[in-house]
C-alpha positions in Angstrom: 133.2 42.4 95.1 133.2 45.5 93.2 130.2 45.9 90.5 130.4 49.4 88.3 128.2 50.3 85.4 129.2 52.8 83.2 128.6 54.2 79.3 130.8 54.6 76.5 130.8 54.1 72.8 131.9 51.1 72.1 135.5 50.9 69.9 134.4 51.2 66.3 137.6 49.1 64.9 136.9 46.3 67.0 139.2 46.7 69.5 137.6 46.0 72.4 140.5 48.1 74.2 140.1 51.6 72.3 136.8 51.7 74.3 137.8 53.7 77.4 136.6 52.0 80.5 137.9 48.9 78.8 141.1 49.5 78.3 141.1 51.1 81.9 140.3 47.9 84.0 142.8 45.9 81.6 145.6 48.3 82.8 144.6 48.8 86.5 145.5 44.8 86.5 148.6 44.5 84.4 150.4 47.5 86.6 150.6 44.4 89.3 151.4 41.9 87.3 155.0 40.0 86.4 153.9 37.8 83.5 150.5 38.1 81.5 148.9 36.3 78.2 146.3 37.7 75.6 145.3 34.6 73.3 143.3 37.4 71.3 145.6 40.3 71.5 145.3 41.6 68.1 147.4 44.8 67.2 148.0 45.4 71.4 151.1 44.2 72.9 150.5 44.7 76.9 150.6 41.6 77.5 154.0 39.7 77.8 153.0 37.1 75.6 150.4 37.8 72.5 148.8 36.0 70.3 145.9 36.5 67.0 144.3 34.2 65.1 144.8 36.6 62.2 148.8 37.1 60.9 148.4 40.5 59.7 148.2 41.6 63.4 151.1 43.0 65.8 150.8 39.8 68.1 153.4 37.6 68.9 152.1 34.6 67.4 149.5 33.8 65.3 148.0 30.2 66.0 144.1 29.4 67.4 143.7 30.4 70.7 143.5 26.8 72.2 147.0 25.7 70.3 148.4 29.5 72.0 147.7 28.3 75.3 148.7 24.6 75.0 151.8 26.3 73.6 152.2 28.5 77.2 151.6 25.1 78.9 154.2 23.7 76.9 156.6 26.1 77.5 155.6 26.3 81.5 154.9 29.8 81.1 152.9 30.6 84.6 151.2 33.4 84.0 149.8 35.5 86.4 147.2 37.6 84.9 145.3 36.7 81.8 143.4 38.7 79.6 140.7 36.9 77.8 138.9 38.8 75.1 137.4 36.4 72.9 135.0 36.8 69.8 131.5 37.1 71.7 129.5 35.0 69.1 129.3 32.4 66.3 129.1 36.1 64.4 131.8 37.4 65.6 133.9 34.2 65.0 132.9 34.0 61.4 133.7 37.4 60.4 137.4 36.8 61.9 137.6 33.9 60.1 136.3 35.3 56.9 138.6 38.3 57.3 141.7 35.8 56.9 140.6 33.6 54.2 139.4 30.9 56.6 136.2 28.6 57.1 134.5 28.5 60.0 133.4 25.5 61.0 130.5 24.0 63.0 133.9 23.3 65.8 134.5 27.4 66.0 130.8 28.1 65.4 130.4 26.1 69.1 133.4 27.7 71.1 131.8 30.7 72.0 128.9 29.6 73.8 131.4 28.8 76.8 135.2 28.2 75.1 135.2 25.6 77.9 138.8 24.1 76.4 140.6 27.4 76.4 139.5 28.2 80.0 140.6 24.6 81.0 144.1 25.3 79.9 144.1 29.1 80.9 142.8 27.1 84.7 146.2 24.9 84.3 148.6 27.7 83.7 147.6 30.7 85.6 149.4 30.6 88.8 147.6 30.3 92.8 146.1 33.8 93.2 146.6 34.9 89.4 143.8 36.9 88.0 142.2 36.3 84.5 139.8 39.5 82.7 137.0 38.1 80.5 135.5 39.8 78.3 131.6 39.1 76.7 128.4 39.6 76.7 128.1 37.3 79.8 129.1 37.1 83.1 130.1 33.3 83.4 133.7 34.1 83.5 136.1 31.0 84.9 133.3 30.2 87.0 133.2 28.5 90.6 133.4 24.8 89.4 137.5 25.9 88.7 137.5 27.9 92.5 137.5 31.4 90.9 136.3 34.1 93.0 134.7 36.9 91.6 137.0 40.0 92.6 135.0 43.1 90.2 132.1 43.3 87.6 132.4 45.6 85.0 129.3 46.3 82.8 129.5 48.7 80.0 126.5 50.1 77.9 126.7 51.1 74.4 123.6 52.4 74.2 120.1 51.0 72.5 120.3 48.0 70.6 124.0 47.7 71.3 125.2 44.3 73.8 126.7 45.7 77.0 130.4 44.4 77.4 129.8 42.2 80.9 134.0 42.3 82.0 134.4 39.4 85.0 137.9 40.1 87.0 138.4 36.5 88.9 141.0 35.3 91.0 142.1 32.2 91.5 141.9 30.5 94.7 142.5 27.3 96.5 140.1 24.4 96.4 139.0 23.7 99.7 140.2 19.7 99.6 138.6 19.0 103.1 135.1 17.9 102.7 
């Protein structure tokens, strides 16, 4: 496993991508990869298939991020990378909800303490050996309950009083069915 710690300042538009070594360990991963999703793409299109909450965004589509992936499912899109930069808290997740003319409700307040549905469906899709980039102020990732293993850390300071961005880089492997 690969763990790095660097600085930078952290993107002032909140694009979590316009922050340098951020946008650097998203591309190092989609050079390799054939078909990728970003349920919170907002204005950047790397991904082959894109999707924000907010319509006023370049994204492909424009649906929650949970209704995005069942969509993928739905269309057996297979993806083998997946870039999952989430809001990082119930403040976060209100101000995109207020930027839109929408009300957050206790539901949306609750997703980002693990946004345990989304990762189930993202675990469904992504194909044997695919790779999936979270982004937060945690490290919990996919986790090992869904046989992730944890390929590169990524932990970026912004300086005092400022979260670091904690970037997990998992693959996906094989449960071991033999007990």
């Amino acid at each position: 496993m690969i763990i790095n710690r660097v600085w930078a300042m952290a993107a002032t538009n909140g694009d979590t991508f316009d922050c340098k070594p951020l946008g650097e360990i998203v591309r190092k991963y989609l050079v390799s990869s054939k078909l990728s999703i970003e349920p919170f793409a907002r204005n950047r299109l790397w991904a082959t298939y894109t999707n924000d909450l907010n319509p006023a965004t370049k994204a492909e589509y424009h649906l929650d991020s949970l209704e995005f992936l069942k969509l993928m499912r739905s269309k057996n899109v297979r993806p083998d990378l997946v870039i999952f930069d989430p809001p990082y808290s119930p403040r976060q997740i209100k101000e995109l909800y207020d930027g839109i003319g929408m009300k957050m409700g206790g539901r949306e307040a609750l997703r980002s303490a693990s946004w345990k549905a989304e990762k189930d469906v993202i675990d469904d899709i992504l194909m044997p050996e695919g790779i999936v980039i979270c982004f937060g102020w945690n490290s919990g990732g996919m986790g090992i309950n869904r046989h992730y293993s944890l390929e590169e850390v990524l932990l970026v300071c912004h300086g005092a009083g400022h979260n670091d961005t904690i970037v997990t880089v998992e693959k996906k492997v094989q449960a071991n069915l033999s007990l």
